[in-house]
N, C-alpha and C positions, 0 to 999 in steps of 0.2 A: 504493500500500500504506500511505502512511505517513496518509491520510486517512481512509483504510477504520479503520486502528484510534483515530485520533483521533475519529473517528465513536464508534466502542466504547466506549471511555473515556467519554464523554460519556451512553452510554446505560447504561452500567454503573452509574457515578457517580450519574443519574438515579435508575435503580430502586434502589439502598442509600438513598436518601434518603427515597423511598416508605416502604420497610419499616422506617427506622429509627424514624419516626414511627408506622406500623403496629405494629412490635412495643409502644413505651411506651403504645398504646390499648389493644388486647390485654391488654397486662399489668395496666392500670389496672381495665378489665373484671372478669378473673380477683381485686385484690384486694378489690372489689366485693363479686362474687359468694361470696368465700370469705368474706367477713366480714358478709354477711346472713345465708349456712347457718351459721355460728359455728362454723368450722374452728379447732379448738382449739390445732393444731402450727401457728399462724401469727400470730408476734408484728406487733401495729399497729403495732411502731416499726422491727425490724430488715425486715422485706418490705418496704414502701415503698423504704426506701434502698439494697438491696441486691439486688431483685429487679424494681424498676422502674429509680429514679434513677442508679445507678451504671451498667450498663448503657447505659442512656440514654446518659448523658454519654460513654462509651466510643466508641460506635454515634457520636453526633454529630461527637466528635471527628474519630474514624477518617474521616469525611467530609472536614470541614472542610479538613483537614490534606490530604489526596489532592484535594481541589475546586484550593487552594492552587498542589498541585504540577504537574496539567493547567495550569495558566494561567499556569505562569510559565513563560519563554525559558531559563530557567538549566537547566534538567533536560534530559537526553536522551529519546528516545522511548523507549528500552528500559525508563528510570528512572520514564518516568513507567506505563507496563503492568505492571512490578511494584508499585508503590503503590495501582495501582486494582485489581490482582490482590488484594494485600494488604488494601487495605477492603473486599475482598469477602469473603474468609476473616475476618477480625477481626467484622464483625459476624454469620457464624453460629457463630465460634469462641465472641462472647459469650454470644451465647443457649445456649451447648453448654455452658456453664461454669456461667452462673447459674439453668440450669435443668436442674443435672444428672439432677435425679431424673425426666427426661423423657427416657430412656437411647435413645431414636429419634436426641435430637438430636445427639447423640456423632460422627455420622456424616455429619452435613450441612457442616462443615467441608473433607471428604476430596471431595465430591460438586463441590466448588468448583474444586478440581485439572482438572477436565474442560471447566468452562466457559473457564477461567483458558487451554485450551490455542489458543484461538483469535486469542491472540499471538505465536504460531510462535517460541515461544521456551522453550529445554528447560531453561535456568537460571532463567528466571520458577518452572519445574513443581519441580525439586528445592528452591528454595527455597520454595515454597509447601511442600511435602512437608516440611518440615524442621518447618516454622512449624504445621503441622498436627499434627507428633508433641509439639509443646509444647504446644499446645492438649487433646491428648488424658491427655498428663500432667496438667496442673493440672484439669484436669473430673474425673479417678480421684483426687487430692487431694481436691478441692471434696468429690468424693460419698462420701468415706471419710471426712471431718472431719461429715458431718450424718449418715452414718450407720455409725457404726463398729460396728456386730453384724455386718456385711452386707458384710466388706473382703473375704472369699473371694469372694462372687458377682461384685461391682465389678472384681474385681481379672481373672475370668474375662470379665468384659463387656467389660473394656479391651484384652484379647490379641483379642477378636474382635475389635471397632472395628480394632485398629492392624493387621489381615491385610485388611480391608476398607478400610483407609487406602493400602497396600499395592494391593489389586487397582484402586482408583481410580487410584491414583499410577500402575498401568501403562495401562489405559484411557486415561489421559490421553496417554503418551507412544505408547502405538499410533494415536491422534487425531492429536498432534504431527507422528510420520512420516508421517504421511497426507496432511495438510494439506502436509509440505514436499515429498513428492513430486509432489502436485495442481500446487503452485508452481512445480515443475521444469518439468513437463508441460504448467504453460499457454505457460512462457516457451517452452518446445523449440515450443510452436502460433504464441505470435509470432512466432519467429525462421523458421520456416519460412514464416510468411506473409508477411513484410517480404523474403524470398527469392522468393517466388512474386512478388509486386507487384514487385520490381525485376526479374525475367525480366519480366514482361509491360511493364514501361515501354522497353526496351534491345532493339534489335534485336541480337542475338548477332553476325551475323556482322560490323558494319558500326559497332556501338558508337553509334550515333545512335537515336532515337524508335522504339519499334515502330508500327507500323499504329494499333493498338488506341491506345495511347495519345495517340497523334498527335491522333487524332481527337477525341479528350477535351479535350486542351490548347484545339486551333483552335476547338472547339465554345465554349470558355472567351471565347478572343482575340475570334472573333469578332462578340460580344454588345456588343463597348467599339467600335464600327466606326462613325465618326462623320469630317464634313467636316473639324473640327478632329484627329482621331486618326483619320487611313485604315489600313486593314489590307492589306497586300501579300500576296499568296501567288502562290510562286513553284514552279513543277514541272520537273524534270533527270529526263532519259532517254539513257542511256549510247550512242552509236551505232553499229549493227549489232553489236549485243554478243551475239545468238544466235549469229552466225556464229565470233565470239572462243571460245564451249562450242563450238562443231561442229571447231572446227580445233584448239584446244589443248585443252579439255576443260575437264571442267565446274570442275574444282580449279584450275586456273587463270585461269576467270571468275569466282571467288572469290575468289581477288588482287586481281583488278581493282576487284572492288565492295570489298574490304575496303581500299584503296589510296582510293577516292573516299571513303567514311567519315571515313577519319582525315582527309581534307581536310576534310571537311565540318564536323568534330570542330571544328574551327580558328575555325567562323564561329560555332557557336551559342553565345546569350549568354540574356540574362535574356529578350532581346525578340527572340529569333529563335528559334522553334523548329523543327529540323528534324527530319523520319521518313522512313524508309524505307515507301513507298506500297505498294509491291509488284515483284519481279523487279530489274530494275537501273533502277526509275521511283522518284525523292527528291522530298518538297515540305519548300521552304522556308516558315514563316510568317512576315514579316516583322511586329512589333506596334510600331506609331506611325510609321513608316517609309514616305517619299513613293516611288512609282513609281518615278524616274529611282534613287533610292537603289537600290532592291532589284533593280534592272534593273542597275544597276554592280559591283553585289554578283554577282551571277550570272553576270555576264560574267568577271569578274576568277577567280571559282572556272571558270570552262568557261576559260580562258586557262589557269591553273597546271596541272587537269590534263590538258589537252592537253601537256605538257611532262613529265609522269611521265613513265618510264623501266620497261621489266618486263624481264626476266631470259631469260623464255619467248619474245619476239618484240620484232623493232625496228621492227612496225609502231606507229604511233601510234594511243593511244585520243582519242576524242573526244566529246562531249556536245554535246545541245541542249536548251533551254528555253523556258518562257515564264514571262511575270508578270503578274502581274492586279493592279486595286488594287480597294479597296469604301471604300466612303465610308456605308454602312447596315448593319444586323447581316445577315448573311447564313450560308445553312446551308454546311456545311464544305464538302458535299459538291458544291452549286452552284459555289461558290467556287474547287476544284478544277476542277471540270470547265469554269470559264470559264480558267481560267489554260492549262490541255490544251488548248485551241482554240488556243492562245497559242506551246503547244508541236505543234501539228500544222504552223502555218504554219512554221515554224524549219525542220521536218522536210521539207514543199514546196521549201521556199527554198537547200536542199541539208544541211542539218545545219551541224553545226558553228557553231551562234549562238542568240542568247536573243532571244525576239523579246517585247514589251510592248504590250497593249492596255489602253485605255482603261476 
């Protein structure tokens, strides 16, 4: 957010600089052309200076002064969107002042309130609102001092402008709440989404990798599969654990796999990632990790939880394994399924052991 309006600022700041020079052409133009048709109510000496040069100078300042306060570290963000808010009201407030008798322009001050609300900020809009009823004051001065026959109409032209100052000023804050509800609304889409990506990263019951992500990570791991940095992948299959749901049920084979989780919990680190594959089948991925490692790793996790303990039966659980290594990038899904070869033999050999192939 805080870039998006440093961006604005910068493009706001831009286009005043544009028109501030656009307007003193314009107006050089107009006293051109006023003084070739020989506009008679236009003095050569007070127009130049009070209808170009003054102006000018205001318009440049107002620049200068807000360029100033974008680029310095001392200002806050908020401080610096009212300034650039502020130069942007200041140079159609000028042109509204010293050209009063162009009673259009009376109103393009107030129009700025709207643009001004695109920095979600409702004290930038009441101050802008403040700064535009004093704007519209000295412009009903200005046009009452050149034309004083004419203060009743000016005087009705100003009640309108300031109910048109008035419906801008709310335009702007019905924009305001717009914009901070859209805010609300995107955050409440991020927050849901960083909730949605953490369900799909987290296997719920077991607290370790889902599937889907598993697959993501190892797809990651391994692409870095080299002689100097082998990749392990190791696969746990809980044993005869259909028959643990046919005799205690299924809430209690849910123990069991939530009982191996939190073990499992214990080992993963930056370069191990484990998921739950599917049913009560876990892969470990070992990253940089020689065979015999991830083969003692897997022994030592099938030893501790052969020594859990459950509530429900004092039979013992047990697991079996296997482990593969790669020394070349390989698909995840290869990779698994050579380590399951690894895990069939374990299972031949009576269960209860991690067996490691080459």
């Amino acid at each position: 957010m805080k870039q998006l309006e440093a961006n604005m600022r910068r493009r706001v700041l831009r286009t005043v600089f544009i028109f501030v020079w656009l307007f003193v052409l314009i107006d050089i133009v107009f006293y051109v052309s006023d003084r070739f048709i020989g506009f008679e109510e236009m003095d050569p000496v007070i127009y130049p200076l009070v209808r170009i040069l003054l102006p000018f100078l205001i318009n440049l300042g107002a620049w200068i002064g807000s360029k100033q306060v974008i680029l310095s570290e001392k200002f806050t963000s908020h401080l610096k969107n009212l300034t650039v808010s502020a130069c942007l009201m200041t140079i159609c407030g000028t042109m509204a002042i010293f050209h009063s008798y162009f009673t259009p322009l009376w109103v393009s001050p107030a129009i700025v309130m709207v643009f001004a609300s695109v920095f979600h900020d409702q004290a930038i809009q009441k101050s802008l609102f403040m700064y535009n009823l004093l704007i519209i004051i000295i412009t009903i001065l200005a046009a009452s001092f050149e034309n004083p026959d004419n203060i009743v109409f000016i005087a009705e032209t100003g009640i309108i402008v300031v109910l048109i100052c008035l419906l801008v000023c709310f335009a702007a804050d019905i924009m305001q709440r717009y914009n901070d509800d859209l805010a609300r609304f995107n955050k409440e889409i991020y927050r849901r989404q960083a909730d949605y990506r953490e369900k799909f990263r987290m296997d719920f019951l077991t607290g370790v990798y889902s599937k889907a992500y598993l697959f993501e990570k190892t797809n990651s791991i391994m692409k870095n599969a080299s002689e100097r940095h082998p990749i392990v992948v190791g696969i746990i299959d809980l044993d005869h654990f259909k028959s643990v749901n046919d005799t205690y049920g299924h809430e209690n084979g849910d123990l069991v796999l939530a009982a191996l989780g939190e073990l499992l919990r214990d080992y993963q680190t930056d370069t191990l990632a484990i998921g739950r594959f599917g049913g009560e089948e876990f892969v470990l991925v070992f990253d940089g990790e020689s065979l015999m490692q991830g083969w003692l790793i897997l022994d030592e996790l099938r030893t501790r939880f052969s020594e859990e303990k459950f509530d429900f039966t004092s039979r013992r659980m047990t697991l079996s394994g296997g482990v593969a290594v790669f020394t070349v990038p390989t698909a995840t899904e290869a990779a698994i399924a050579k380590a399951d070869q690894a895990l069939y033999q374990s299972k031949q050999r009576g269960r209860n052991r991690i067996t490691r192939v080459e």
